[in-house]
DRENLUM-746992 format. One line per 2 residues: number of its first residue (from 1); for each residue x negated, y negated, z negated of N, C-alpha, C. Coordinates in Angstrom, 3 decimals. Layout:
<pts>
NUM	X,Y,Z,X,Y,Z,X,Y,Z; ... $
</pts>
This chain:
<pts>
1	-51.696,29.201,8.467,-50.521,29.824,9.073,-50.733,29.960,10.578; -50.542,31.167,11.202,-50.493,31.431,12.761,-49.875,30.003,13.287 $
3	-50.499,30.049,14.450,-49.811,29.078,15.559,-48.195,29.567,15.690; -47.998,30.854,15.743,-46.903,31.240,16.459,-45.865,31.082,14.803 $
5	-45.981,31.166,14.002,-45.143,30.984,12.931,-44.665,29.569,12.838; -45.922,28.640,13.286,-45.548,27.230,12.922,-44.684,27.122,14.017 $
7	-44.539,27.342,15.456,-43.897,27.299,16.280,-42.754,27.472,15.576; -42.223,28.848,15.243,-40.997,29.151,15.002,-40.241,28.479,13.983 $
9	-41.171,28.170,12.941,-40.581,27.096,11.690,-40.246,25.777,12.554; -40.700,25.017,13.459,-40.276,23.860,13.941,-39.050,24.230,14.797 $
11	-39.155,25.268,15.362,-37.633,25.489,16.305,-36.795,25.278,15.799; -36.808,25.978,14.617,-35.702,26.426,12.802,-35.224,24.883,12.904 $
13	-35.982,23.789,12.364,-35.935,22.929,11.804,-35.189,22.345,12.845; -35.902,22.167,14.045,-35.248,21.055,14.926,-33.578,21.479,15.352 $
15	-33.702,22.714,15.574,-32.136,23.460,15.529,-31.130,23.142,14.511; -31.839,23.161,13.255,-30.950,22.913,11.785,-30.634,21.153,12.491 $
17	-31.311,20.267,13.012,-31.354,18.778,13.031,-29.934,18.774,13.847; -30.613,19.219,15.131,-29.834,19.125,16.167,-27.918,19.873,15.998 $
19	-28.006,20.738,15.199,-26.457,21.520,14.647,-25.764,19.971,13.671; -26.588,19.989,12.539,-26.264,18.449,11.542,-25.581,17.709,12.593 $
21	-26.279,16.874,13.698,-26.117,15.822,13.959,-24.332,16.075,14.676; -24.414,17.587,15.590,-23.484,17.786,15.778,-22.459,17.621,15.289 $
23	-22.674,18.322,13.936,-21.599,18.231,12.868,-21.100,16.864,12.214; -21.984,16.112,12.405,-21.370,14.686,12.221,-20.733,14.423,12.905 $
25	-20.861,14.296,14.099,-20.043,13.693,15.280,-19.084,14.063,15.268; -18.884,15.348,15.238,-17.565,16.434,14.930,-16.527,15.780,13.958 $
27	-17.261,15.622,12.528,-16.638,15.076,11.874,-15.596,13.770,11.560; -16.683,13.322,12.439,-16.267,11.973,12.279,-15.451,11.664,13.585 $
29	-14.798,12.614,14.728,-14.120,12.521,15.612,-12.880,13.004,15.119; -13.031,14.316,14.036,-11.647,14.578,13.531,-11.162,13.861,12.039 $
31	-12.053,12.908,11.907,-11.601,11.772,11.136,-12.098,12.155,9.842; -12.874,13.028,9.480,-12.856,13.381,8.299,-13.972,12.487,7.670 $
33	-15.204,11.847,8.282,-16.187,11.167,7.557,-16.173,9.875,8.092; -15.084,9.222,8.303,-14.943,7.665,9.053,-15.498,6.786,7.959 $
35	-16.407,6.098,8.187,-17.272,4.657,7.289,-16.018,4.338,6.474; -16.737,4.243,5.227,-15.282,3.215,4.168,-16.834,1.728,3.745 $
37	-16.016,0.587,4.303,-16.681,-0.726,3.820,-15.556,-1.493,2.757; -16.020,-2.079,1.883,-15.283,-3.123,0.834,-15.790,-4.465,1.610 $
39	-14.937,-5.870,1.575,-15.256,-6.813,2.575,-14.372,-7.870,1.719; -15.057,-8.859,1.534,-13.803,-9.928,1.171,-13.793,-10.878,2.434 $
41	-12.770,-10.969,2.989,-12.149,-12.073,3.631,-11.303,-13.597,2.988; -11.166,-14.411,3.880,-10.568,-15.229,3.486,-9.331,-15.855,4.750 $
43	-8.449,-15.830,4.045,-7.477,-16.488,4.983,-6.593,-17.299,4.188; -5.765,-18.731,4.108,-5.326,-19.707,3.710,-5.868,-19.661,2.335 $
45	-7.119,-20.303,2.801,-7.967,-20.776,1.917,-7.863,-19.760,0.204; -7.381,-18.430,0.837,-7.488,-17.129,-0.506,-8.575,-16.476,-0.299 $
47	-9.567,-15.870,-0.981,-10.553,-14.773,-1.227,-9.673,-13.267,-1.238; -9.478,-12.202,-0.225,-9.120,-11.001,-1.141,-9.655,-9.975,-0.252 $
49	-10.090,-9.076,-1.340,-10.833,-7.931,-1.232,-10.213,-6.751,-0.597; -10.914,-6.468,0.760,-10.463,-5.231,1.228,-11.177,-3.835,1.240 $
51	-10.718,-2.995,1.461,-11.120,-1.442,1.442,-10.689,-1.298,2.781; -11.908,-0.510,3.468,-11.328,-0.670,5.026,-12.269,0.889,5.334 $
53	-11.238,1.607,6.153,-11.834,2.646,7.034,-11.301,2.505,8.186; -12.678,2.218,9.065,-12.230,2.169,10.682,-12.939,2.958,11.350 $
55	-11.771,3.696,12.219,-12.069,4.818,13.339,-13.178,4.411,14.180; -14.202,5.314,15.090,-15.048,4.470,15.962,-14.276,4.593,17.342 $
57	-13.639,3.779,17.438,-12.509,3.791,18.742,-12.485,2.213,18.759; -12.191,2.075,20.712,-11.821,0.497,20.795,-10.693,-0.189,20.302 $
59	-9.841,0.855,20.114,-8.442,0.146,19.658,-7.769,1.275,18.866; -6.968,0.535,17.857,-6.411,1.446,16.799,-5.437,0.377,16.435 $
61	-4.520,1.816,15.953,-2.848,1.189,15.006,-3.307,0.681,13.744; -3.400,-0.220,13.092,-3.349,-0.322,11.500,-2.286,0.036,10.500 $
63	-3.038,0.281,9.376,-1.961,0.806,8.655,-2.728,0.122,7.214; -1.497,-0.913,6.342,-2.453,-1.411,5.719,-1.519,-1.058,4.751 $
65	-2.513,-0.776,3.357,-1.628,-0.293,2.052,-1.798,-0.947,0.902; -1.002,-1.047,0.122,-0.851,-2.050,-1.077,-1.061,-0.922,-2.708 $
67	-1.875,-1.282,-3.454,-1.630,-0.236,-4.641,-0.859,-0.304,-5.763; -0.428,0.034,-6.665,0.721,0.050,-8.081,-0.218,-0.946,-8.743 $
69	0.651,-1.063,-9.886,0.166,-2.430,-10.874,-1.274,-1.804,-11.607; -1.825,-3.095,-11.787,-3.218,-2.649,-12.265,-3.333,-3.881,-13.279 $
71	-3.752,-3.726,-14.735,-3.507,-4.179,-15.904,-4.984,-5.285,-15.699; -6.334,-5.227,-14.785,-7.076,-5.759,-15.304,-7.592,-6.012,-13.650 $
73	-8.283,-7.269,-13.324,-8.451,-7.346,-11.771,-9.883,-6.881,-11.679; -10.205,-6.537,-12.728,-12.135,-5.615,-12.675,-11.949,-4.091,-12.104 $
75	-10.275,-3.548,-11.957,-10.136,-2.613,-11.871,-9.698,-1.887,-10.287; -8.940,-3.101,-9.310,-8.272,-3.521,-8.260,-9.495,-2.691,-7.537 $
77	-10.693,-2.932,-6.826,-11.396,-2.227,-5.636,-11.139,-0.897,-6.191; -11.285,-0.444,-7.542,-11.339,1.381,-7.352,-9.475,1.595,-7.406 $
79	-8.513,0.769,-7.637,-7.208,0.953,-7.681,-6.472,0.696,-5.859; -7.667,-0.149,-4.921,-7.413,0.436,-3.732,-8.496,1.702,-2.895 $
81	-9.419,1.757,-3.842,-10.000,3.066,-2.698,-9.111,3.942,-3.424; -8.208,4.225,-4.323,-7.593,5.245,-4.451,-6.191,5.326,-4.235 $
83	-6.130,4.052,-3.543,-4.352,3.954,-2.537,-4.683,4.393,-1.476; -6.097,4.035,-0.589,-6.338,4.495,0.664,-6.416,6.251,0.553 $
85	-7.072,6.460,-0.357,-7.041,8.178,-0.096,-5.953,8.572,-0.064; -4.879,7.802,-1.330,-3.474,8.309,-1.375,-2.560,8.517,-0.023 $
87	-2.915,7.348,0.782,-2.304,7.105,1.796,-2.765,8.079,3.150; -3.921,7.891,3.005,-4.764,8.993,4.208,-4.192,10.321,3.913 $
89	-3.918,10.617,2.590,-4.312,12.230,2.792,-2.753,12.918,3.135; -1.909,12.172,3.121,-0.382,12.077,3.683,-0.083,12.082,4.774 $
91	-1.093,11.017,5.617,-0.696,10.565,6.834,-1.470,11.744,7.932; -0.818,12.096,8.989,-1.099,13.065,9.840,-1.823,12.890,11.137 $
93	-2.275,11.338,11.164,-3.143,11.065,12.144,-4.107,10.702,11.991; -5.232,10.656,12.293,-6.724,10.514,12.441,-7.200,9.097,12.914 $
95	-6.334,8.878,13.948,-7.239,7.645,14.746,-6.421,6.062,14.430; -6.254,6.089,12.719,-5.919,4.537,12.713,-6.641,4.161,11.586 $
97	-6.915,2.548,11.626,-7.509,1.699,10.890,-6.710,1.587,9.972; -7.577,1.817,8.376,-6.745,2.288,7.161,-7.546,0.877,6.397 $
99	-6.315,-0.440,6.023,-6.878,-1.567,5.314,-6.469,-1.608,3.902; -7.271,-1.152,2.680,-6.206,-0.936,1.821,-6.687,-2.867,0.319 $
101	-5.312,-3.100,-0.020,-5.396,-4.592,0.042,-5.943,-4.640,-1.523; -7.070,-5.155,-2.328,-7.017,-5.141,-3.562,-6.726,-6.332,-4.184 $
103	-5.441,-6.793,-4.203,-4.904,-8.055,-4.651,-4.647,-7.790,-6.361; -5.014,-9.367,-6.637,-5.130,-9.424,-7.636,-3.888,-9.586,-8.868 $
105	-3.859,-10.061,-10.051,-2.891,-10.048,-10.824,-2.764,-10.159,-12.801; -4.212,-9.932,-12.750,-4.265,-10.499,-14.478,-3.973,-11.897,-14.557 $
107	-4.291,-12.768,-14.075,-4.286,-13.991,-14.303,-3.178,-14.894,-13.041; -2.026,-14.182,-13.328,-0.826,-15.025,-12.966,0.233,-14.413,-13.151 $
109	1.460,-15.203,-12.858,2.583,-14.853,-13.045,3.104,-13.904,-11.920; 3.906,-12.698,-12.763,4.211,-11.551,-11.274,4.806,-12.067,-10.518 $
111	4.793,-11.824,-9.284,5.202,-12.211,-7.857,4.120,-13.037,-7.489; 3.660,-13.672,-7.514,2.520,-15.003,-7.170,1.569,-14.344,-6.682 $
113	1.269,-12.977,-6.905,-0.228,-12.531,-5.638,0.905,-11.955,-4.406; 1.448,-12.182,-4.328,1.949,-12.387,-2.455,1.486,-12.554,-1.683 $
115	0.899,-14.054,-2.383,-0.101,-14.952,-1.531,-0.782,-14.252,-0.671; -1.775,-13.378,-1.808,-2.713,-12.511,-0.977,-2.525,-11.605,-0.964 $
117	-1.273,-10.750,-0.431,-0.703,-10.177,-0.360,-0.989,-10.725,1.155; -0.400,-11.883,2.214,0.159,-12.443,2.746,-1.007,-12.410,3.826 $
119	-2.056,-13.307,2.381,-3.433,-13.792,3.542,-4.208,-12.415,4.024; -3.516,-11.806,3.515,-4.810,-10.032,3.919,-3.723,-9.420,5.296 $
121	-2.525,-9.392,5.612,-1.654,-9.105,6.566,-2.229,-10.192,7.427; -1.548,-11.508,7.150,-2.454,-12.539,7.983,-4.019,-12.324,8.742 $
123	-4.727,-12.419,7.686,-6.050,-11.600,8.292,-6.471,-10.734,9.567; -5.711,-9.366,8.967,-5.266,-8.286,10.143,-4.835,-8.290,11.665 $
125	-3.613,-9.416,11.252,-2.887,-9.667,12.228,-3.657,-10.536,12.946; -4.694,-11.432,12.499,-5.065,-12.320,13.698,-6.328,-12.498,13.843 $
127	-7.186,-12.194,12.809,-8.848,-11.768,13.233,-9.408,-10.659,12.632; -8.766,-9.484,12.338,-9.545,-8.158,12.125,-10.061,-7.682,13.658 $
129	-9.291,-7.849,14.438,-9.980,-7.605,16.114,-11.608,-8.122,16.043; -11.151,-9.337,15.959,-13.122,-10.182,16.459,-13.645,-9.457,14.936 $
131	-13.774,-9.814,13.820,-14.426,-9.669,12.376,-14.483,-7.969,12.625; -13.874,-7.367,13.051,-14.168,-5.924,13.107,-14.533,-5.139,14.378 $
133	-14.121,-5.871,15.257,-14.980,-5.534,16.626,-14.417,-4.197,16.938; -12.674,-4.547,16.930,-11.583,-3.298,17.278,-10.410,-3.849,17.399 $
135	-10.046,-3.178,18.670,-8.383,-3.740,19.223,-7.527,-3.338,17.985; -6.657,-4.061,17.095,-5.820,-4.155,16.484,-4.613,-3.896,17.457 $
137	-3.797,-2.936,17.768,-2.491,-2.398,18.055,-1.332,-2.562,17.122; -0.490,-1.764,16.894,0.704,-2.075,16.176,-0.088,-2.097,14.303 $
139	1.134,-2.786,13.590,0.141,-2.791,12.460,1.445,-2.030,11.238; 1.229,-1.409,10.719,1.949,-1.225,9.219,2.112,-1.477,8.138 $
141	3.057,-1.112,7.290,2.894,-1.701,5.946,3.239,-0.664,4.685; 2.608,-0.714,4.484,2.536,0.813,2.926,1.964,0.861,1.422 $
143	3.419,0.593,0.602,2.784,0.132,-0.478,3.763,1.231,-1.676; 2.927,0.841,-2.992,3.607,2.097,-4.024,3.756,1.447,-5.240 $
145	4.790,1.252,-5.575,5.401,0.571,-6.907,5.585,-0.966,-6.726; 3.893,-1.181,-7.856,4.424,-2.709,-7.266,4.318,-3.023,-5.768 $
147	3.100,-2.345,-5.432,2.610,-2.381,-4.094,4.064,-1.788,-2.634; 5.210,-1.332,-3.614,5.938,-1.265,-2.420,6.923,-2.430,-2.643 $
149	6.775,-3.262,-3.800,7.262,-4.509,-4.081,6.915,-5.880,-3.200; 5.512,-5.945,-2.639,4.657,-6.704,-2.315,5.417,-6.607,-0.337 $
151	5.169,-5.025,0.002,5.506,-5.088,1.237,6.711,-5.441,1.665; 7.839,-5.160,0.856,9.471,-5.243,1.180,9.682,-6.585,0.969 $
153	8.639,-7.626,0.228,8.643,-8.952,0.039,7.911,-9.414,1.254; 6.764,-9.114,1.706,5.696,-9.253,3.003,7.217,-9.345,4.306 $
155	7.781,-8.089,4.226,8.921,-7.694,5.002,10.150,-8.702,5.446; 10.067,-9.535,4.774,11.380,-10.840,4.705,10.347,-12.460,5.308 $
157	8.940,-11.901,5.079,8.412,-13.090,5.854,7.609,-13.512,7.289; 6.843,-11.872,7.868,6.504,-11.413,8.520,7.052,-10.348,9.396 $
159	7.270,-10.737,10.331,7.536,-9.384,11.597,6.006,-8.047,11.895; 6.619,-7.244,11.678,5.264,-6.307,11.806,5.910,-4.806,12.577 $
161	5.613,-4.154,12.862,5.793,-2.762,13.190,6.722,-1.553,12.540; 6.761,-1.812,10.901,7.367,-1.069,10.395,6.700,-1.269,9.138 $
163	7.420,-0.590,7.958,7.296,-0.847,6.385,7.353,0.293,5.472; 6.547,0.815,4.477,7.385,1.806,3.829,6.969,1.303,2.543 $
165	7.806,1.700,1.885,8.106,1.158,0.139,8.393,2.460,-0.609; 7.243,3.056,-1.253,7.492,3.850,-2.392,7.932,3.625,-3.894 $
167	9.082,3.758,-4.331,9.210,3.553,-5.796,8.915,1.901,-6.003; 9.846,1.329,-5.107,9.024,-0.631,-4.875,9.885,-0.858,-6.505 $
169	9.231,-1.899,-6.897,9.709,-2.393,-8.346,8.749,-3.465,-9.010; 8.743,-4.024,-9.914,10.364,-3.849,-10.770,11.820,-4.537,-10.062 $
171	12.677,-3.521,-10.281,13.707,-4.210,-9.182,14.408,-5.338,-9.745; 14.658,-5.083,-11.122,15.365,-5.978,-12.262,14.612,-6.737,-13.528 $
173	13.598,-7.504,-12.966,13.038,-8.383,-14.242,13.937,-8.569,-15.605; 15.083,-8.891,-15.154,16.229,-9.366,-16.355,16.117,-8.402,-17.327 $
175	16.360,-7.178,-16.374,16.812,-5.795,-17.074,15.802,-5.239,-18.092; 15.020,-5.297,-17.357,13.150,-4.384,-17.267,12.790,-5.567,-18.915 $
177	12.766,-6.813,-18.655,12.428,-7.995,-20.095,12.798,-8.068,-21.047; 14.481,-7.584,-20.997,15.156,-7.565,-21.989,15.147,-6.440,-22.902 $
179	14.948,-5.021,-22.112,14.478,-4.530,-23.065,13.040,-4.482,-23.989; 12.120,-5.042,-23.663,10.719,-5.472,-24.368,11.586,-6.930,-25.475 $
181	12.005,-7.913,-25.276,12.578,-8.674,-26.111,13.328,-7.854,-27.027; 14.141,-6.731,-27.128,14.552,-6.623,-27.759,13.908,-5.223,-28.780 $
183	12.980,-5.039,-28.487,11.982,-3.997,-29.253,12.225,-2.711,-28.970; 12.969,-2.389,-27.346,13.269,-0.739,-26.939,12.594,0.001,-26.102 $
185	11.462,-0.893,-25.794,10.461,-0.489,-25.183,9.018,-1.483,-25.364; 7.727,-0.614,-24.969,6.601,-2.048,-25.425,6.449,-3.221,-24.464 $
187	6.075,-4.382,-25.163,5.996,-5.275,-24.612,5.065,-5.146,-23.361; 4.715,-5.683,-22.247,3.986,-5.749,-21.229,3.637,-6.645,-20.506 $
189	2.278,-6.898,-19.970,1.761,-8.485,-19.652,2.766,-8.869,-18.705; 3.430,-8.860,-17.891,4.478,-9.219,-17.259,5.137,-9.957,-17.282 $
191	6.142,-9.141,-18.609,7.292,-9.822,-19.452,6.767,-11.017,-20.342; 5.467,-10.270,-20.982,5.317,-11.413,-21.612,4.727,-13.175,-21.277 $
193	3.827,-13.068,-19.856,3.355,-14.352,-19.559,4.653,-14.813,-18.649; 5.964,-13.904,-18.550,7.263,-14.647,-17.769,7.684,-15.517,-18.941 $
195	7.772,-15.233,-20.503,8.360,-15.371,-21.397,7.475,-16.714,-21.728; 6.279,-16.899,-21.645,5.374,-17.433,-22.021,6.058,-19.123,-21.473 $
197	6.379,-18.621,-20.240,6.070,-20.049,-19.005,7.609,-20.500,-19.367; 8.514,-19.318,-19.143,9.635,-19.755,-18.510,10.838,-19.696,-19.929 $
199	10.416,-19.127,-20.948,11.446,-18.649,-22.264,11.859,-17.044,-22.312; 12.797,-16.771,-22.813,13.772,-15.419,-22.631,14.405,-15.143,-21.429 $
201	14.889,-13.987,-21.646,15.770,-13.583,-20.102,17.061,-14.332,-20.488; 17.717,-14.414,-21.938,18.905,-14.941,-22.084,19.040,-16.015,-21.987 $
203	18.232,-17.019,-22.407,17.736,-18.739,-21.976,17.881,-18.939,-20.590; 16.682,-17.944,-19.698,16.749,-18.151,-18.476,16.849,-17.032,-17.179 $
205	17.508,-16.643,-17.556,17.380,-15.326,-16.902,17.136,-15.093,-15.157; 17.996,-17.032,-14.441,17.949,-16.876,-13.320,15.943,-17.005,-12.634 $
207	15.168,-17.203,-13.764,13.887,-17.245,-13.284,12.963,-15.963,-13.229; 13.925,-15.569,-14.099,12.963,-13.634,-13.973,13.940,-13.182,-12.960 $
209	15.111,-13.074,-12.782,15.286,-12.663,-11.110,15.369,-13.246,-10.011; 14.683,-14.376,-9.760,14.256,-15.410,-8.863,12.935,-14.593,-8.243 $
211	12.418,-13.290,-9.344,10.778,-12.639,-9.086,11.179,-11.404,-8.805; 12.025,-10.968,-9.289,12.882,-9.343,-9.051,12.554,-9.191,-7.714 $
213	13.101,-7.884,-7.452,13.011,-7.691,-6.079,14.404,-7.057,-5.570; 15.685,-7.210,-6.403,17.239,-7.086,-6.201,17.118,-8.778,-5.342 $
215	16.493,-9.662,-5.778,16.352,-11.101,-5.185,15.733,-10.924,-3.635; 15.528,-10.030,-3.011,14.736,-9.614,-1.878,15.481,-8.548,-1.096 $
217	16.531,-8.701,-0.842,17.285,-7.597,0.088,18.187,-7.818,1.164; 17.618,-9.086,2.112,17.733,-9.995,2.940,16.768,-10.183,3.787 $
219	17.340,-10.148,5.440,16.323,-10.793,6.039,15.318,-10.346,6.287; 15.228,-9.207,6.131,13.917,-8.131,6.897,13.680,-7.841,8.178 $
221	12.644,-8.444,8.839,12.291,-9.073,10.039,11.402,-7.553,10.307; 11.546,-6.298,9.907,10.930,-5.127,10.719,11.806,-3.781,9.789 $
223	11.725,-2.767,10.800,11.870,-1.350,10.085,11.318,-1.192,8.959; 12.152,-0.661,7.709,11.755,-0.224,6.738,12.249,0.647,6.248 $
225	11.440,1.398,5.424,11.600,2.757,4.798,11.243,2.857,3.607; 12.978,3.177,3.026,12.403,3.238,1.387,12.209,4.593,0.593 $
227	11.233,4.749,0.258,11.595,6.361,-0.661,11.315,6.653,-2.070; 12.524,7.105,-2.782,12.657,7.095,-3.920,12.995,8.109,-4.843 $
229	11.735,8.839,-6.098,12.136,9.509,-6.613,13.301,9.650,-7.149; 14.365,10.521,-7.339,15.534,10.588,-8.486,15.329,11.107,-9.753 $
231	13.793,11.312,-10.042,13.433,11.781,-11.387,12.395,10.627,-11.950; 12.448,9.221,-11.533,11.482,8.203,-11.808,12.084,7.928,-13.069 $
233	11.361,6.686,-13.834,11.642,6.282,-15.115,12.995,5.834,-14.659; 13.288,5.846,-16.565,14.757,5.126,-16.444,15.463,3.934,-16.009 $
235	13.987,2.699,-16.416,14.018,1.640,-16.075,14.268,0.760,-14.370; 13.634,2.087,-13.850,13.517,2.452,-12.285,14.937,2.645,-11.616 $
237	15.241,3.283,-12.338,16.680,4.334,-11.744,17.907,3.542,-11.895; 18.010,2.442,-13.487,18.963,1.744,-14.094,19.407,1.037,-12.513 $
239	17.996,0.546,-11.499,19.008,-0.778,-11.011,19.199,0.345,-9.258; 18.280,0.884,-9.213,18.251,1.865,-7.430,19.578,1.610,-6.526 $
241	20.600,2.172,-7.763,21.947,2.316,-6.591,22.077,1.108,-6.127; 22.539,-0.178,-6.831,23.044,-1.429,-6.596,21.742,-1.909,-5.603 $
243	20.313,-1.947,-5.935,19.608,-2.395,-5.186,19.602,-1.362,-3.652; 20.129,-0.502,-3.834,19.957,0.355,-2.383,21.558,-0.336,-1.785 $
245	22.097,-0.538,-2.457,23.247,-0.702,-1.894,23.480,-2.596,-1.330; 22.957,-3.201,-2.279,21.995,-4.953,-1.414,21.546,-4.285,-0.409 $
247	20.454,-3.455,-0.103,19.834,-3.474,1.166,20.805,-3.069,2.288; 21.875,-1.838,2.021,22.734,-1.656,3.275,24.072,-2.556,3.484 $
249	23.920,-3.671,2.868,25.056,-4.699,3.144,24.248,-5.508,4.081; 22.753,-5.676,3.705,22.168,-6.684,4.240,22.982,-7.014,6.154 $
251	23.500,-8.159,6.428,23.896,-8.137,7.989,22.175,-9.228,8.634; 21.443,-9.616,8.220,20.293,-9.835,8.716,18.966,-9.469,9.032 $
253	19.307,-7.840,8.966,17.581,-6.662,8.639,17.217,-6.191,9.319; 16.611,-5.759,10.031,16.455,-4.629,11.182,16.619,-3.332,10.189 $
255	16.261,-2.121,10.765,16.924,-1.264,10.384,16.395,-0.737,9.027; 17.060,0.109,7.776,16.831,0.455,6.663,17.089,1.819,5.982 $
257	15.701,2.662,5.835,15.995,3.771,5.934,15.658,4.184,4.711; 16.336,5.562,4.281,16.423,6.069,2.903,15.798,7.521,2.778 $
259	14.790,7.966,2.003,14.572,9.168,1.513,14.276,9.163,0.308; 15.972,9.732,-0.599,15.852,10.092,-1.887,15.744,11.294,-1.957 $
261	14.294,12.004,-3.256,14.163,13.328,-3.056,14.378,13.423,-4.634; 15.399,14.432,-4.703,15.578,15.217,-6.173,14.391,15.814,-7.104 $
263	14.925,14.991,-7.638,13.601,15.842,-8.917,12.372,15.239,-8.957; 11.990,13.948,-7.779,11.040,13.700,-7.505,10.885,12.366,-8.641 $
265	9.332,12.270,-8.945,8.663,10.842,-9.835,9.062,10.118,-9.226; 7.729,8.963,-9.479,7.325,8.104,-9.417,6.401,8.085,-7.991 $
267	5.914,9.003,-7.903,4.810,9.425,-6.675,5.559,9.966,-6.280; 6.762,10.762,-5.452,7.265,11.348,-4.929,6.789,11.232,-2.920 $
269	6.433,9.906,-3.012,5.977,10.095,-1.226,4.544,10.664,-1.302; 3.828,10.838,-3.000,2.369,11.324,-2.098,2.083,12.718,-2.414 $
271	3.635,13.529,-3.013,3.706,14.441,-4.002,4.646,15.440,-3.528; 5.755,14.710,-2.662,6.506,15.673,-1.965,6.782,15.877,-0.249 $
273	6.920,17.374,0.111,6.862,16.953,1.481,8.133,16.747,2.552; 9.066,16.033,0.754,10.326,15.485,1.740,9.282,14.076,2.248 $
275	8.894,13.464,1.128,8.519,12.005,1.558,6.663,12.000,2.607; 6.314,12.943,2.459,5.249,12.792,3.679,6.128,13.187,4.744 $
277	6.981,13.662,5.095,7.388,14.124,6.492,7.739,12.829,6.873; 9.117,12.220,5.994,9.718,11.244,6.568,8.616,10.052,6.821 $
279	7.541,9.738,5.842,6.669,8.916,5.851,5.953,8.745,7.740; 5.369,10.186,7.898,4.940,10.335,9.374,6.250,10.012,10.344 $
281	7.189,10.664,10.220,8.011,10.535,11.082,8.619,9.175,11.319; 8.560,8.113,10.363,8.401,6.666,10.882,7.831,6.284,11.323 $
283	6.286,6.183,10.727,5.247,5.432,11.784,5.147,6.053,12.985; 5.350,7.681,13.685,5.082,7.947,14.870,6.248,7.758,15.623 $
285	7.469,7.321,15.644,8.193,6.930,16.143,8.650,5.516,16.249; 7.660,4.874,16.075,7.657,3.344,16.185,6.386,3.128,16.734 $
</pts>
C-alpha cells in the first residue's frame, strides 16, 4: 500500500479515536453513561446490597430508592437495578447520586427489613462521602409499593431532605390477611409466615397492624410526598382514604403532600406525567 494511503487510513482512525473519546465525555457529562457499581456495605452490624450510580462531580444530592416486593432475595440486585432506571428515567436532573437499596425479605417477617432499610440510609448519610470519594449534599427518599412502605416508615425515624412514597403498602395487614384466611384471594408469603408466628388476624389482629403502615402516620420528621393511583388494586384502594386522612390529622409531621391521579395503577408515578411532574417538583424545591 502507498505511503500516502497509509497516511490517510491512520488520520481516519485516529480522528474516529479522538471523536469516540469525545463522545464519551459528552455523554457522561449529560448523564447518560454514568458508572453503575453493585457494593455491599455494612452498617449496624447489617450486610446490604447497593446499586449505585455516581455522577463524576465533587459533590452531589442523593437520591436513594427502595424497590416493590420481591418474592425471592436471589432476585433483589436485578429488582434494584430496575428501581434505579425506574427512578432515573423520571427524574429530570443529571447530576445526582442515584443509591438504589436491595433489601432483603424471603426469610423474615414483613416489616423487619427496615433494618436495612435503615443501615443503607445510615450508610449514605454518614460514610458514602469517604467510601465513595463524593460530597454527599441533601439526601432523598424514593420508594414504590412496598418500597414506598419502607421510606414513609424510614420517615418517622430519620430526618432527611424529603420523601416520596408511590402506591406505599400494604396499608392494612388486618384487611389485606383476612381476606387470604378466608379463601377470597391467594394466600401469600406475607400473610402466611404472619399467621405462622403470630395466629389469625381474628386471634390477633393487633400484631398484623402493629406492621401495617395505617400504624405509621405519625411523626414524620421530613417532607413527604405521597402519590397514588385511583385505578390501583382493590386491596390498595379499600384502606387510601382513611390512611390519607391519618396522615392529614397527623399534628407532629412536617409537611404532607398528595398527588392522586385518575385512572392511574399501581405505577402511576413512573407512568404518568401527573406523578413525574409533581415527583421533580418536590425534590427541586427542597
Amino acid at each position: 500500500m502507498p505511503v500516502a494511503s497509509r497516511l490517510i487510513i491512520r488520520m481516519v482512525l485516529m480522528i474516529a479515536i479522538a471523536f469516540s473519546l469525545f463522545s464519551c465525555k459528552k455523554d457522561q457529562a449529560d448523564g447518560e453513561t454514568i458508572p453503575r457499581q453493585t457494593r455491599t456495605i455494612n452498617y449496624n452490624s447489617l450486610n446490604v446490597d447497593l446499586v449505585i450510580e455516581q455522577p463524576d462531580l465533587q459533590e452531589a444530592d442523593a437520591l436513594i430508592v427502595f424497590h416493590g416486593t420481591v418474592l425471592y432475595d436471589s432476585n433483589i440486585i436485578k429488582a434494584a437495578n430496575t428501581a434505579l432506571d425506574e427512578f432515573k428515567n423520571i427524574l429530570d436532573r443529571k447530576d445526582m447520586l442515584i443509591v438504589s437499596v436491595a433489601y432483603p425479605g424471603e426469610f423474615m417477617l414483613f416489616g423487619d427489613n427496615i433494618a436495612y432499610a435503615e443501615a443503607a440510609l445510615l450508610w449514605v448519610k454518614n460514610r458514602a462521602s469517604d467510601e465513595l470519594g463524593i460530597s454527599v449534599k441533601k439526601i432523598f427518599l424514593a420508594g414504590h409499593s412496598q418500597g414506598g412502605y419502607l421510606v414513609t416508615r424510614l420517615n418517622t425515624m430519620h430526618e432527611t431532605n424529603g420523601v416520596i412514597a408511590n402506591a406505599p403498602g400494604p396499608l392494612n395487614l388486618v384487611y389485606r390477611c383476612q381476606l387470604e384466611e378466608s379463601g377470597q384471594i391467594a394466600s401469600g408469603a406475607s400473610c402466611t409466615k404472619l399467621r405462622n408466628v403470630y395466629g389469625t388476624t381474628s386471634s390477633n389482629p393487633e400484631a398484623y397492624m402493629q406492621r401495617s403502615l395505617l400504624n405509621f402516620t405519625n411523626g414524620f420528621k421530613s417532607d413527604i410526598l405521597f402519590v397514588q393511583g385511583l385505578s390501583d388494586s382493590p386491596i390498595q384502594l379499600y384502606s387510601w382514604p382513611g390512611f390519607k386522612q391519618d396522615v392529614l390529622n397527623c399534628t407532629n409531621c412536617k409537611a404532607r403532600l398528595f398527588t392522586e391521579i385518575p385512572g392511574g395503577e399501581h405505577a402511576s408515578l413512573f407512568e404518568s406525567p401527573l406523578g413525574k411532574i409533581a415527583f421533580n417538583d418536590f425534590i427541586n424545591s427542597r
